[in-house]
N, C-alpha and C positions, 0 to 999 in steps of 0.2 A: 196524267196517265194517258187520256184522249189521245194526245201528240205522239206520246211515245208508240203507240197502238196504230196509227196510222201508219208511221216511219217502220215500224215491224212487219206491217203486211205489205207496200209498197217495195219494201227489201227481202222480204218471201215470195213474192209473189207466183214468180214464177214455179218451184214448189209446191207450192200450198196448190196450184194449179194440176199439177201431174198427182196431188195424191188425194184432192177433194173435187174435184172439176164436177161438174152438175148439182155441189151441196150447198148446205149454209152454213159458217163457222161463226161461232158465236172465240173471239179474241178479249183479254183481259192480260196486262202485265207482259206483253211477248207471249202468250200461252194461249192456246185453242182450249176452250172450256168446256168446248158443245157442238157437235155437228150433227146435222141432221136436213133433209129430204127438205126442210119446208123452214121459213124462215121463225116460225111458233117453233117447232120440234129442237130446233138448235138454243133456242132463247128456253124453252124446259127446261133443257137438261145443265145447260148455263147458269141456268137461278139457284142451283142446287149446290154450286160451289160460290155464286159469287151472291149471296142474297139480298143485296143491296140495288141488286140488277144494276152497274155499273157496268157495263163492257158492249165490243162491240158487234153487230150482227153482219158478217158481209158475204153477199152471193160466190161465189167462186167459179165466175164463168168470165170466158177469154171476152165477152162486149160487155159485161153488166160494169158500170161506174156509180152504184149507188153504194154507199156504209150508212148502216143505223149506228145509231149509237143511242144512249142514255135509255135503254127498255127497261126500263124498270115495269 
């Protein structure tokens, strides 16, 4: 799922850039889970659909290159 979560936001990108730009999207399955202000607030609201905390947490700014992933 990992793989495919990457390939989804790497081919979003730019998108996901024009309509989340300064947030944090927490991604699971091709699908935004969670966004929110702060990289906790997106992982919150995240857990509440995926409870297993399987998904991934990623900043959505034109220089950040970091993805969490595995927050459980």
């Amino acid at each position: 799922m990992r793989d495919q979560d990457f390939a989804w936001l790497a081919e979003h990108g730019p998108e996901l850039y024009r309509e989340y730009a300064g947030k944090w999207i927490a991604v699971r399955e091709g699908k935004i889970i969670g966004v929110g202000d702060t990289a906790t607030e997106a992982a919150e609201k995240a857990r509440s659909k995926a409870e297993d905390g399987d998904f991934i947490l990623e900043a959505v700014d034109a220089e950040a290159d970091v993805i969490y992933y595995g927050c459980a």
